[in-house]
N, C-alpha and C positions, 0 to 999 in steps of 0.2 A: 669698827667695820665688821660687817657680820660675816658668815658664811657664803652664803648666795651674793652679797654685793664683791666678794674677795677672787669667788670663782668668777664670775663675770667680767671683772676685769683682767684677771692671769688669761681667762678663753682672749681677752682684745691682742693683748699682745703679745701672747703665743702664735696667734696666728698672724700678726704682722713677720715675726721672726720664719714661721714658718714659709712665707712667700718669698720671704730674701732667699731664705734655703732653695726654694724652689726655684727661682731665678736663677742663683745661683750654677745650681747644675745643669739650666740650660745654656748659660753663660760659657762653664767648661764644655760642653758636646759644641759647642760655636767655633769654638779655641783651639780643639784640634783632639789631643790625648789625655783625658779627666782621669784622676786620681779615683780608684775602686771605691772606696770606701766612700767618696762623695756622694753615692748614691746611696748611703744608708743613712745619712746627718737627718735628712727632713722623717723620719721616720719618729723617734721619740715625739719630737712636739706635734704629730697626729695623731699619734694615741691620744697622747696629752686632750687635743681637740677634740678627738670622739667621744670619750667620757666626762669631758665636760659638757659639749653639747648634747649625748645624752640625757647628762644632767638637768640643763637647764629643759630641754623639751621633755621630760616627764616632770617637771616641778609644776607646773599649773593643774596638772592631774592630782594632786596628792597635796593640794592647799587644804585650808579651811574648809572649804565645800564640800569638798571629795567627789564622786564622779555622781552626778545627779542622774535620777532614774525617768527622768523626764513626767513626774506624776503633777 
């Protein structure tokens, strides 16, 4: 499995986890009185996500071709 197919799939389901996360904590504010720190759990796997999706949106930039000068 290479690099790019490995981040591509860790980005799938980090962000499925991420949405539970985020469910999650609208789940407890429904509930009544949510534990503090609940609001910081969805925080890692968006980083997570931004630098991955980063990633994946400059990879097409910096293929084989590299950025054509339109000549």
């Amino acid at each position: 499995m290479t690099v790019n197919t490995w981040i591509r799939q860790s980005h799938r389901w980090v962000s499925i986890f991420f949405a539970l996360t985020v469910a999650a904590n609208f789940a407890a504010l429904g509930l009544g009185h949510p534990i503090q720190w609940l609001y910081y759990v969805p925080l890692p796997p968006l980083f997570f996500l931004l630098f991955t999706g980063l990633y994946m949106f400059v990879l097409p930039y910096t293929g084989r071709r590299g950025l054509t000068t339109g000549d």
